[in-house]
N, CA and C atoms of all chains as a GROMACS GRO file, in nm:
protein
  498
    1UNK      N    1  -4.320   0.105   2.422
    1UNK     CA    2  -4.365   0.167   2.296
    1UNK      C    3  -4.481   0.086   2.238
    2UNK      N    4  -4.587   0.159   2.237
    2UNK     CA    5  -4.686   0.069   2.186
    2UNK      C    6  -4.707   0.038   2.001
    3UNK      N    7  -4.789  -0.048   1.960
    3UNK     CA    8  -4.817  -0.060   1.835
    3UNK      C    9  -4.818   0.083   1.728
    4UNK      N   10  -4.861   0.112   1.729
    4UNK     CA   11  -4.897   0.260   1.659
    4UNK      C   12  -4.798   0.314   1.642
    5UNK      N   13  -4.745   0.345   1.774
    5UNK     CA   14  -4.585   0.447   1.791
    5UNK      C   15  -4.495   0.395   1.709
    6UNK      N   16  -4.491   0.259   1.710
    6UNK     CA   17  -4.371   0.189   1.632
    6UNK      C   18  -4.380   0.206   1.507
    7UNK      N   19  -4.485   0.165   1.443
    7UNK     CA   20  -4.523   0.108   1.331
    7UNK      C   21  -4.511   0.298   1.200
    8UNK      N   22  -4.525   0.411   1.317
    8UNK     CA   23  -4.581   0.545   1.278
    8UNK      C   24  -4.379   0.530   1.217
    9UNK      N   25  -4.326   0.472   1.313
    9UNK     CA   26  -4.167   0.533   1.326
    9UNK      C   27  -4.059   0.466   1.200
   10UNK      N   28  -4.164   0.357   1.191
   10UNK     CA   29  -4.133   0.194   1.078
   10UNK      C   30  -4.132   0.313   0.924
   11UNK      N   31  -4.251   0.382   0.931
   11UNK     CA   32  -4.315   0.380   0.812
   11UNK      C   33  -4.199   0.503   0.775
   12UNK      N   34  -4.206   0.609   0.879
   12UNK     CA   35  -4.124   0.759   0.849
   12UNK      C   36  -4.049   0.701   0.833
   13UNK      N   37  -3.936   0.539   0.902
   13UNK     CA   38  -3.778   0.547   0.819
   13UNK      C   39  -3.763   0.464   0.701
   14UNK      N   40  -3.856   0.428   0.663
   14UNK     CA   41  -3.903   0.356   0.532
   14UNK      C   42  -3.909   0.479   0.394
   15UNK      N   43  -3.972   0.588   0.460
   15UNK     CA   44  -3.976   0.666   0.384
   15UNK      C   45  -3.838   0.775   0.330
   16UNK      N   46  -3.819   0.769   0.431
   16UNK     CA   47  -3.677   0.858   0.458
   16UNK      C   48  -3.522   0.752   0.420
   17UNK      N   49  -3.496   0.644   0.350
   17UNK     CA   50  -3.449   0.556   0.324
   17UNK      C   51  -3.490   0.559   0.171
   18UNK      N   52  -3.629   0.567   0.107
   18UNK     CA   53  -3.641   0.610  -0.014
   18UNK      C   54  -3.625   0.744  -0.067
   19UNK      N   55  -3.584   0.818  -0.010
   19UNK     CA   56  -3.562   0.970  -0.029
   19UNK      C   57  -3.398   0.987  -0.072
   20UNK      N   58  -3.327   0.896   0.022
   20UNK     CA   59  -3.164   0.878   0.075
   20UNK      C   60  -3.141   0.792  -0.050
   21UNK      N   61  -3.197   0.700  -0.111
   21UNK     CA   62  -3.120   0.631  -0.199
   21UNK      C   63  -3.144   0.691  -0.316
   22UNK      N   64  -3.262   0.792  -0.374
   22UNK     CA   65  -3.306   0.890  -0.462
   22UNK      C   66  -3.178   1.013  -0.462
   23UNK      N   67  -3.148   1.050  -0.374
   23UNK     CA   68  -3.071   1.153  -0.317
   23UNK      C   69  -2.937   1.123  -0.386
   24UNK      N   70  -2.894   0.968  -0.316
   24UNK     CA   71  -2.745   0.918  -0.384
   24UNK      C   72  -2.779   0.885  -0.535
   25UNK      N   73  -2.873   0.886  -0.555
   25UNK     CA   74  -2.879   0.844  -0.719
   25UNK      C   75  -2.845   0.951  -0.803
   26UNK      N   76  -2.951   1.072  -0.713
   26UNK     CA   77  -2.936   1.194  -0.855
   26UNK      C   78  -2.767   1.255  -0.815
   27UNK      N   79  -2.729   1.209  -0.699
   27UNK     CA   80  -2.566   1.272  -0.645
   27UNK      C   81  -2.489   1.241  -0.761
   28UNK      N   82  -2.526   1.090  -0.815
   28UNK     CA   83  -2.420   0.996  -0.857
   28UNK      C   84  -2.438   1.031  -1.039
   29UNK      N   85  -2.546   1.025  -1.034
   29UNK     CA   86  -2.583   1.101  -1.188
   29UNK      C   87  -2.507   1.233  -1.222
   30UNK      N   88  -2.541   1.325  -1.144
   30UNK     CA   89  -2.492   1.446  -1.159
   30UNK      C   90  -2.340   1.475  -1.160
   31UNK      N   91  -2.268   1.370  -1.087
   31UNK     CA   92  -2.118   1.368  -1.071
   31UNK      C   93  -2.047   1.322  -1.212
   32UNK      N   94  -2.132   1.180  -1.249
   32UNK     CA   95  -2.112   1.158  -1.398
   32UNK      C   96  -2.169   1.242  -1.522
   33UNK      N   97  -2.245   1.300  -1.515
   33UNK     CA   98  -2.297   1.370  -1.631
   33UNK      C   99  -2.243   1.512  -1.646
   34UNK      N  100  -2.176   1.579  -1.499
   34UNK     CA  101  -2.110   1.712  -1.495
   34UNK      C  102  -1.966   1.696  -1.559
   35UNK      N  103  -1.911   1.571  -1.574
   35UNK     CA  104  -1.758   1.513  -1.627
   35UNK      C  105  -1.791   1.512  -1.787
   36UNK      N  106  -1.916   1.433  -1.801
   36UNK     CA  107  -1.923   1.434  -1.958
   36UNK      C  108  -1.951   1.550  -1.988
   37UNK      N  109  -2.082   1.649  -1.962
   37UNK     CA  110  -2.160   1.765  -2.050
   37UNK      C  111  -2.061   1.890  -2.002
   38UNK      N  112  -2.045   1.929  -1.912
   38UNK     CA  113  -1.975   2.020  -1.849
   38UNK      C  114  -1.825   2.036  -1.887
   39UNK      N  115  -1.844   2.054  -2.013
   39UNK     CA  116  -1.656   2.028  -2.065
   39UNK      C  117  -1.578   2.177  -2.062
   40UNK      N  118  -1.642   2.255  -2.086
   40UNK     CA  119  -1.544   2.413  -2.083
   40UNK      C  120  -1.551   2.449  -1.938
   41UNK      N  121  -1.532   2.604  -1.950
   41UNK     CA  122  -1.523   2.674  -1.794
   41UNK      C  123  -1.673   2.692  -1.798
   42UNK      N  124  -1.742   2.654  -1.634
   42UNK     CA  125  -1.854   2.680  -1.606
   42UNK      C  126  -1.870   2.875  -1.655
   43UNK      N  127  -2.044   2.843  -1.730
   43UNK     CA  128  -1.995   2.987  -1.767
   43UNK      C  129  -2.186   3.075  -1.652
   44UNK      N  130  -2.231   3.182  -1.685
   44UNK     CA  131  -2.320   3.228  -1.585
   44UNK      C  132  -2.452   3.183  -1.637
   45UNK      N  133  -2.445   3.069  -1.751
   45UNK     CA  134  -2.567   3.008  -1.751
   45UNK      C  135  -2.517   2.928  -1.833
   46UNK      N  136  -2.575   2.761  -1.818
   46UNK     CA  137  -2.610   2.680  -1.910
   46UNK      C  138  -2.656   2.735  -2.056
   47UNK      N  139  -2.587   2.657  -2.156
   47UNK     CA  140  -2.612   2.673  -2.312
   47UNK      C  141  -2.730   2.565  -2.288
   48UNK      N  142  -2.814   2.568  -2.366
   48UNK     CA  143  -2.874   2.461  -2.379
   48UNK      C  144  -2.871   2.389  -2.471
   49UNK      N  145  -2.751   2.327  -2.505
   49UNK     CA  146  -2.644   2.209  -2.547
   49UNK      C  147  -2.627   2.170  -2.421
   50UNK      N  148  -2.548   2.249  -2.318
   50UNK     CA  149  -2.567   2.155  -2.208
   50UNK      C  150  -2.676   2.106  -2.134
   51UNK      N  151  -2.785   2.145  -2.124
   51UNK     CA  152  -2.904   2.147  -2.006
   51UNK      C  153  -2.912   1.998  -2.077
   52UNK      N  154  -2.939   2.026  -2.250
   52UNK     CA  155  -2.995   1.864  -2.270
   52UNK      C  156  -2.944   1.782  -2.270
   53UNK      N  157  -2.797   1.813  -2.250
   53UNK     CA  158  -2.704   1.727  -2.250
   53UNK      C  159  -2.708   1.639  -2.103
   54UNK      N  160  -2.718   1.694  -2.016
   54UNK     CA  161  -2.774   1.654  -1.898
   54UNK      C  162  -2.876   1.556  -1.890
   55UNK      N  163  -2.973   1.621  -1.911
   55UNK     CA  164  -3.104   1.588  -1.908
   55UNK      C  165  -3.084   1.474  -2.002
   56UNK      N  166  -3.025   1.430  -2.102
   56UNK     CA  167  -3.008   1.314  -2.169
   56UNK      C  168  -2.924   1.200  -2.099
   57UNK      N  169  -2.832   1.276  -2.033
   57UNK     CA  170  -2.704   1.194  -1.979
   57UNK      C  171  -2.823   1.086  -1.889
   58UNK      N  172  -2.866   1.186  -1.790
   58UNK     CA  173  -2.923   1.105  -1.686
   58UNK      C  174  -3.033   0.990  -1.723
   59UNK      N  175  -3.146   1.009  -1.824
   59UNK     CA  176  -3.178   0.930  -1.869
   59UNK      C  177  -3.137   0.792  -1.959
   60UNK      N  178  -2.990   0.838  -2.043
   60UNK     CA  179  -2.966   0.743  -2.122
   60UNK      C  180  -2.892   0.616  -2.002
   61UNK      N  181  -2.830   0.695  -1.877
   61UNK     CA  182  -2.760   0.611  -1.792
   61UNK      C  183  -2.843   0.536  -1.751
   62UNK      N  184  -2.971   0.578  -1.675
   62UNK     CA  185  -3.068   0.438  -1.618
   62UNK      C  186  -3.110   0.337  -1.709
   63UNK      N  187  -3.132   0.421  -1.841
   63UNK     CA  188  -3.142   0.314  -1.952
   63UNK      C  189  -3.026   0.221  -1.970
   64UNK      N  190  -2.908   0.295  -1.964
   64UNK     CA  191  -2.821   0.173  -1.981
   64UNK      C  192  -2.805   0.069  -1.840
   65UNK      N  193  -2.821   0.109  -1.727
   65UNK     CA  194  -2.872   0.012  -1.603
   65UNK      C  195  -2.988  -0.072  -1.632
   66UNK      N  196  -3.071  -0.050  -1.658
   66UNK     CA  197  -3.167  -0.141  -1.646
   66UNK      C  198  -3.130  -0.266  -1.830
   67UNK      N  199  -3.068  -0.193  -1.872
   67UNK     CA  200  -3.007  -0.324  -2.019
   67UNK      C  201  -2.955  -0.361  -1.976
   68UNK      N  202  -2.827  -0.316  -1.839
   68UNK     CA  203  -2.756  -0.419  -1.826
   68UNK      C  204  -2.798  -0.535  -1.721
   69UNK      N  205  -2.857  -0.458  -1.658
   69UNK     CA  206  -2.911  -0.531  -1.560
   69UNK      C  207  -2.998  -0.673  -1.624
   70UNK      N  208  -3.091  -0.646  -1.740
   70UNK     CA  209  -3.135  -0.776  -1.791
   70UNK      C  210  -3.047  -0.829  -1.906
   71UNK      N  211  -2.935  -0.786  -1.915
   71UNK     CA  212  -2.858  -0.885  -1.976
   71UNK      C  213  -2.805  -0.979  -1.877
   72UNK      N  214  -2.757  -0.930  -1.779
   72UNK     CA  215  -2.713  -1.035  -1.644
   72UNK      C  216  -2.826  -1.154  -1.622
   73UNK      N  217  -2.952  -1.050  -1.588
   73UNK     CA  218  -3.034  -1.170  -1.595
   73UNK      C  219  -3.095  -1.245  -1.672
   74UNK      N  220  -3.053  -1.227  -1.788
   74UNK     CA  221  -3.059  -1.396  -1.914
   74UNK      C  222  -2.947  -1.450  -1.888
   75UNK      N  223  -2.847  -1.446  -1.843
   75UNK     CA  224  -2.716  -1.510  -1.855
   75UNK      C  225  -2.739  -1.578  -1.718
   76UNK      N  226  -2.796  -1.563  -1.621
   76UNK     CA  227  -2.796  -1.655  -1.516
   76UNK      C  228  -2.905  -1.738  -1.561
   77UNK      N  229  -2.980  -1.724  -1.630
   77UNK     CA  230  -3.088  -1.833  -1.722
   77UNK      C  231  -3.043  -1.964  -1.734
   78UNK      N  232  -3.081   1.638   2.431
   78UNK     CA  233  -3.084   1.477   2.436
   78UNK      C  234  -3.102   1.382   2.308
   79UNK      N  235  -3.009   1.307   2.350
   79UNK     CA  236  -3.010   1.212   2.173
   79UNK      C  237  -3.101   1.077   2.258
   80UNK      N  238  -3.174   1.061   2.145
   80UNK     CA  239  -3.278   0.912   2.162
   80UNK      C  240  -3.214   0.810   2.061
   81UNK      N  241  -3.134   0.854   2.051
   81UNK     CA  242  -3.027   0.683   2.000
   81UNK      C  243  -2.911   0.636   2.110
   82UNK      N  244  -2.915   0.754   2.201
   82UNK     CA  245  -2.812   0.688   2.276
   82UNK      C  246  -2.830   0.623   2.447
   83UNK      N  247  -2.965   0.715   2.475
   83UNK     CA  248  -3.039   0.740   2.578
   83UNK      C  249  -3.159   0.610   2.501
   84UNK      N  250  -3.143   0.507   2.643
   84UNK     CA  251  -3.269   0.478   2.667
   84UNK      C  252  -3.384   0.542   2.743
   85UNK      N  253  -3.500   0.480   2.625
   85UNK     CA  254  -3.647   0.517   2.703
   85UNK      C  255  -3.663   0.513   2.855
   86UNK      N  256  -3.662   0.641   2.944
   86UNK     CA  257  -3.656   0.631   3.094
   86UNK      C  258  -3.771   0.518   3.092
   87UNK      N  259  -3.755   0.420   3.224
   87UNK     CA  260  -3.861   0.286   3.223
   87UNK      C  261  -3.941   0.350   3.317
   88UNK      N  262  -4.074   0.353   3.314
   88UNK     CA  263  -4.189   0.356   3.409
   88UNK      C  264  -4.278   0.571   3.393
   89UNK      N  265  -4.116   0.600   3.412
   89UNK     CA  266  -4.185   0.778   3.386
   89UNK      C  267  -4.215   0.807   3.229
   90UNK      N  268  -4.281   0.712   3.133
   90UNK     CA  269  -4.398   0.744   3.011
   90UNK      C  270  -4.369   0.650   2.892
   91UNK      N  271  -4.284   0.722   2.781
   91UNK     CA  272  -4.261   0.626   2.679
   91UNK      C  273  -4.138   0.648   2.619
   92UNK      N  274  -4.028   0.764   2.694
   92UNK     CA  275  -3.908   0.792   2.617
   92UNK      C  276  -3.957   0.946   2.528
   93UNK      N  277  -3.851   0.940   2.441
   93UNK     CA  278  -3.874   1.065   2.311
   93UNK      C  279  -3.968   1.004   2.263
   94UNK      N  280  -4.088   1.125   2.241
   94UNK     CA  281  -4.202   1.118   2.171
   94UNK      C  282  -4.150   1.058   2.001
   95UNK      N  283  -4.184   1.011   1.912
   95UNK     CA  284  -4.196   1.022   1.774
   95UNK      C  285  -4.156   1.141   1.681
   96UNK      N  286  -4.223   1.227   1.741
   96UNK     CA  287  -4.153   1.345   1.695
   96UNK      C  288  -4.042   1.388   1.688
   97UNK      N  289  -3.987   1.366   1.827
   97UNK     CA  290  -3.876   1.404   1.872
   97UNK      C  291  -3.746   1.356   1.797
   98UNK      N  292  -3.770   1.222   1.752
   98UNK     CA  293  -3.710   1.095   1.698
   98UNK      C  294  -3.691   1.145   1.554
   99UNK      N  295  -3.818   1.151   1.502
   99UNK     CA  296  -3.791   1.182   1.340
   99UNK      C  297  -3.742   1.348   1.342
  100UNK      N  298  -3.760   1.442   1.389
  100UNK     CA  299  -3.659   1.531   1.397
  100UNK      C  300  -3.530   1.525   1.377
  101UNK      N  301  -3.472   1.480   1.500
  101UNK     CA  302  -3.353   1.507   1.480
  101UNK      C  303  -3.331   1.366   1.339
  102UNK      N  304  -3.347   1.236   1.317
  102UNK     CA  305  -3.341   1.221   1.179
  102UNK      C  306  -3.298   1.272   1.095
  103UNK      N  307  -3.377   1.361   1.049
  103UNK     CA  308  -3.403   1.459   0.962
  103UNK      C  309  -3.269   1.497   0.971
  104UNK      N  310  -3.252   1.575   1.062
  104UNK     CA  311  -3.190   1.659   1.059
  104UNK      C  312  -3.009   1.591   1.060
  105UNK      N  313  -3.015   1.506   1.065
  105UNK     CA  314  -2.913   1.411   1.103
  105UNK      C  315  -2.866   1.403   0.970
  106UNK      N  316  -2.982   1.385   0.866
  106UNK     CA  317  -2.987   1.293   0.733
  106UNK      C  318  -2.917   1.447   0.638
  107UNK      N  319  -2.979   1.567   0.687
  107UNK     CA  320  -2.946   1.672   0.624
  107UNK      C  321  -2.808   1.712   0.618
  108UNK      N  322  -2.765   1.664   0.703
  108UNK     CA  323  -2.635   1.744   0.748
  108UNK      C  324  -2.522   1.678   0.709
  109UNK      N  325  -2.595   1.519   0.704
  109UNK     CA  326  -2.495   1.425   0.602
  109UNK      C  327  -2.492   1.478   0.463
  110UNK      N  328  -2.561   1.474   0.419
  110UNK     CA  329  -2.627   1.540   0.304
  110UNK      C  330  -2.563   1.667   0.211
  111UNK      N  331  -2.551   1.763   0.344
  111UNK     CA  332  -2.472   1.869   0.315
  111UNK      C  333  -2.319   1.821   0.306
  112UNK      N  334  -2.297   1.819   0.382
  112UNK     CA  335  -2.128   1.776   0.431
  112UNK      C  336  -2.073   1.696   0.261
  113UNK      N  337  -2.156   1.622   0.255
  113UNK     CA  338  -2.099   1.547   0.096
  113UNK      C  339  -2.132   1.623  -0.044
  114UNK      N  340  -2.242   1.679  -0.036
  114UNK     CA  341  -2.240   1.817  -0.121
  114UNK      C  342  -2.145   1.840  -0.167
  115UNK      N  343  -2.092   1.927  -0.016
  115UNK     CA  344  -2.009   2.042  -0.061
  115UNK      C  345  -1.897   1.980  -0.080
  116UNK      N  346  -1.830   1.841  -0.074
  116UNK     CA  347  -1.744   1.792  -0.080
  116UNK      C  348  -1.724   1.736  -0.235
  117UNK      N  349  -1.784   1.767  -0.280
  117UNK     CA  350  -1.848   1.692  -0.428
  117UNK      C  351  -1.836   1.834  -0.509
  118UNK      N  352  -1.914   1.951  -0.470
  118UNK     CA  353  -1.911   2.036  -0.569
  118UNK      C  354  -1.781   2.064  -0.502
  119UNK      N  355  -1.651   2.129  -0.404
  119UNK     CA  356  -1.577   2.138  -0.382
  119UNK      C  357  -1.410   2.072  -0.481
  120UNK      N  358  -1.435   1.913  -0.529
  120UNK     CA  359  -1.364   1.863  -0.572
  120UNK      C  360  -1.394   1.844  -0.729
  121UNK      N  361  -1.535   1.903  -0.788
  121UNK     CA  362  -1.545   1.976  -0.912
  121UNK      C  363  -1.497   2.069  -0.938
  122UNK      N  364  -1.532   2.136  -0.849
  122UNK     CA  365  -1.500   2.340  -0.892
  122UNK      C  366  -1.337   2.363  -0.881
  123UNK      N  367  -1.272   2.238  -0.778
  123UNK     CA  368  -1.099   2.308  -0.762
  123UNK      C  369  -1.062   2.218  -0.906
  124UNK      N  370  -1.155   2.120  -0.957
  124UNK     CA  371  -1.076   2.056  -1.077
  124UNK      C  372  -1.084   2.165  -1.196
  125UNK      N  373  -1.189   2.229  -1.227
  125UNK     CA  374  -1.267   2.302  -1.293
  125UNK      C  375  -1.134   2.431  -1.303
  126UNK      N  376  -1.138   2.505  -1.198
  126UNK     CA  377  -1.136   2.604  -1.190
  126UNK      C  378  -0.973   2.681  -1.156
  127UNK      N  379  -0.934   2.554  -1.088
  127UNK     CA  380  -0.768   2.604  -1.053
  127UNK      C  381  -0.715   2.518  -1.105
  128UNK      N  382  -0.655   2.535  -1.248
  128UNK     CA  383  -0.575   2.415  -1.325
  128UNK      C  384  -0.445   2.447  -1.303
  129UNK      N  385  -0.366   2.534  -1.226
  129UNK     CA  386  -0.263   2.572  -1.206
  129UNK      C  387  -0.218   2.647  -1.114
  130UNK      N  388  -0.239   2.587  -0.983
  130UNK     CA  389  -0.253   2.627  -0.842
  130UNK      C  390  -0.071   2.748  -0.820
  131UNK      N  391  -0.140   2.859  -0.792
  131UNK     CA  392  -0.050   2.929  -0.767
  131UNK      C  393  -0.054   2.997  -0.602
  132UNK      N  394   0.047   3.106  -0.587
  132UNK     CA  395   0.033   3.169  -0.466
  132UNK      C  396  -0.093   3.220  -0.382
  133UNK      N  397  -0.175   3.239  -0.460
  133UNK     CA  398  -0.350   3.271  -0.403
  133UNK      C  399  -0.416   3.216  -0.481
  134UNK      N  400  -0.558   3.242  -0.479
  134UNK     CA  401  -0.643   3.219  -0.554
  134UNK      C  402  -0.641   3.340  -0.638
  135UNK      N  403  -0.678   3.350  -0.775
  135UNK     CA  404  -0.662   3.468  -0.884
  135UNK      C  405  -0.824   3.537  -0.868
  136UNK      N  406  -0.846   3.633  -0.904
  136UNK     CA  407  -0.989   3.678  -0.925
  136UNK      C  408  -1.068   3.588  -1.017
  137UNK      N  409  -1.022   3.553  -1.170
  137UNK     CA  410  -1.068   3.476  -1.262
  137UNK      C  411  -1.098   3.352  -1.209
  138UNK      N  412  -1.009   3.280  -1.062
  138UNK     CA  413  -1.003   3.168  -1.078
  138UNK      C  414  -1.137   3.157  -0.932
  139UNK      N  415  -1.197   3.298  -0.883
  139UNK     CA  416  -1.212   3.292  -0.760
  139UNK      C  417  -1.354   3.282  -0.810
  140UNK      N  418  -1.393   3.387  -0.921
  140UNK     CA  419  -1.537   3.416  -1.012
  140UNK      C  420  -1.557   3.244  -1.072
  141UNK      N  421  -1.463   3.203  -1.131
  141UNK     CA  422  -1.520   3.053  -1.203
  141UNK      C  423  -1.528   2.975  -1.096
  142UNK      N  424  -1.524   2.957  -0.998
  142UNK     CA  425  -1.569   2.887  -0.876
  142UNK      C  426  -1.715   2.950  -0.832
  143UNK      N  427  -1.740   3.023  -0.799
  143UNK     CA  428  -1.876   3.096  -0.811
  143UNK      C  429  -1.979   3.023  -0.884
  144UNK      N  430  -1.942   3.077  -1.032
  144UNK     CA  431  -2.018   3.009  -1.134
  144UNK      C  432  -2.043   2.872  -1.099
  145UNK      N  433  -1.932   2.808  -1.080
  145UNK     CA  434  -1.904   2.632  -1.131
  145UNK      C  435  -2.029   2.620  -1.011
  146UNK      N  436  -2.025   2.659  -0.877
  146UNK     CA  437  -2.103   2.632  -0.797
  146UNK      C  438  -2.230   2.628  -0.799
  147UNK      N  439  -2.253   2.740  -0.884
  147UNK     CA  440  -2.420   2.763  -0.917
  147UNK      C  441  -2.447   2.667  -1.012
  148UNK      N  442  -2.353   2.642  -1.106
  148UNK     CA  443  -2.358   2.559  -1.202
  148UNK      C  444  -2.435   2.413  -1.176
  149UNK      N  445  -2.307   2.392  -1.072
  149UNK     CA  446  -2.343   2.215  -1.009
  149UNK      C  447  -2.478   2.228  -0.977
  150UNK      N  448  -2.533   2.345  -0.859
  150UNK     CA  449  -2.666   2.335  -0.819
  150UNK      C  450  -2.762   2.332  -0.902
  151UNK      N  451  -2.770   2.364  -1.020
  151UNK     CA  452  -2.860   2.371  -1.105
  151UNK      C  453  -2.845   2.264  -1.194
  152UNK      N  454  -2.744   2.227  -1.230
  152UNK     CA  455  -2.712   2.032  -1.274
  152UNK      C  456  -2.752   1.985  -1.170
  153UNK      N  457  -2.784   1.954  -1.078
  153UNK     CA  458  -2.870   1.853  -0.945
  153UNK      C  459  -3.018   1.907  -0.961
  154UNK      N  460  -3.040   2.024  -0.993
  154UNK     CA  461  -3.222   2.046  -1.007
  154UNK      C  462  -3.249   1.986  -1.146
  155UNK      N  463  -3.166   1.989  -1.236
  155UNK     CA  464  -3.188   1.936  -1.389
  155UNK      C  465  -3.174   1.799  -1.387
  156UNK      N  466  -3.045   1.706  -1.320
  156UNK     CA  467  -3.099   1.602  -1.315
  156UNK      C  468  -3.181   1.516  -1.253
  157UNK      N  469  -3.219   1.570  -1.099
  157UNK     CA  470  -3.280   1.536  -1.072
  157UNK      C  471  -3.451   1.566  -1.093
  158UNK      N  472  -3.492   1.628  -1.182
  158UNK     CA  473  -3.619   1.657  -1.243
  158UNK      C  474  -3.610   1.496  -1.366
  159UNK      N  475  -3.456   1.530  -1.475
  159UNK     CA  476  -3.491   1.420  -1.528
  159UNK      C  477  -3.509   1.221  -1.490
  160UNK      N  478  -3.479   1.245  -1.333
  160UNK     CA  479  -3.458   1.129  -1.293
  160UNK      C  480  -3.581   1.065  -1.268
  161UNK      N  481  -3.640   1.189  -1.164
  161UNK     CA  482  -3.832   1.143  -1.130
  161UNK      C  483  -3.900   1.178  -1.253
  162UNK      N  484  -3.883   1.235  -1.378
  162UNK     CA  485  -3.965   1.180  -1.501
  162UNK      C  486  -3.968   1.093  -1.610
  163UNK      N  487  -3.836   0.941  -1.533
  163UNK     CA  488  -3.813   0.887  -1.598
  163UNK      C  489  -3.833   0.715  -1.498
  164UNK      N  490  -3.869   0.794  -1.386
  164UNK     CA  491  -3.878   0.675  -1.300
  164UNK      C  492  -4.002   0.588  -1.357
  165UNK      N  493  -4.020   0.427  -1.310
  165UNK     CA  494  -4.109   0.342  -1.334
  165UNK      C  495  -4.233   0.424  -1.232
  166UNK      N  496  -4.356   0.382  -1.290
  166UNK     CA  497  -4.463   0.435  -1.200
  166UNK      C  498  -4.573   0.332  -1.158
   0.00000   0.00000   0.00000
């Protein structure tokens, strides 16, 4: 396998590895935010109480990852 | 022919082209992909939807599975829209 070939094959599973952990993220979001917003019987459309409810969930969660995440790292300070 | 299990024949060229390789990938990655899906909206929709498992499934209970399904899919296009417009850039 020469240079090129490899490097072509490096890059596609580099890429495809950032797709996969994007993938499990919004999986993992959506599993938690369908428990919180999603409280009655699914009905044939989103209220939009829920959509934003969503759409908030998922944002306020990375927000709360990345606080916690630099609270850890002052405490190893 | 799988090119993870099969070595590159030695001397007759270079093995599975690149292509060949990230294909099935792909397709490898998809199917994982799926399989946990449906295993995910599956163990929503029976929480959701059959709170009181009887002799069949009921019509009411067969329609709110329906829904719940479309539901989930469209909670995964919603959050995942809000995820990439919240990512660092």
């Amino acid at each position: 396998m020469d240079a090129s070939h490899a490097s072509e094959l490096q890059y596609f599973l580099e890429q495809e590895k950032q797709k996969a952990v994007l993938n499990e993220l919004v999986g993992k979001l959506t599993d938690v935010c369908w428990d919180k917003c999603i409280t009655g019987t699914p009905g044939s459309k989103f209220s939009s109480g829920e959509s934003s409810c969503l759409t908030n969930c998922a944002q306020r969660f990375l927000e709360t990852s990345s606080l916690i995440l630099r609270r850890f790292q002052s405490l190893q300070q | 022919m799988d090119p993870f299990s099969s070595p590159p024949p030695s001397g007759s060229g270079e093995g599975p082209s690149n292509e060949v390789v990230m294909d099935q990938v792909k397709q490898q990655l998809a199917q994982a992909y799926a399989e946990e899906f449906f295993g995910t909206v599956r163990d929503k929709c029976f929480t959701k939807c059959v709170t009181r498992p009887s002799t069949s499934l009921s019509g009411g209970e067969s329609s709110c599975i329906s829904r719940c399904v479309e539901r989930y899919i469209e909670a995964t296009g919603i959050i995942s829209r809000a995820v990439v417009t919240s990512l660092p850039r």
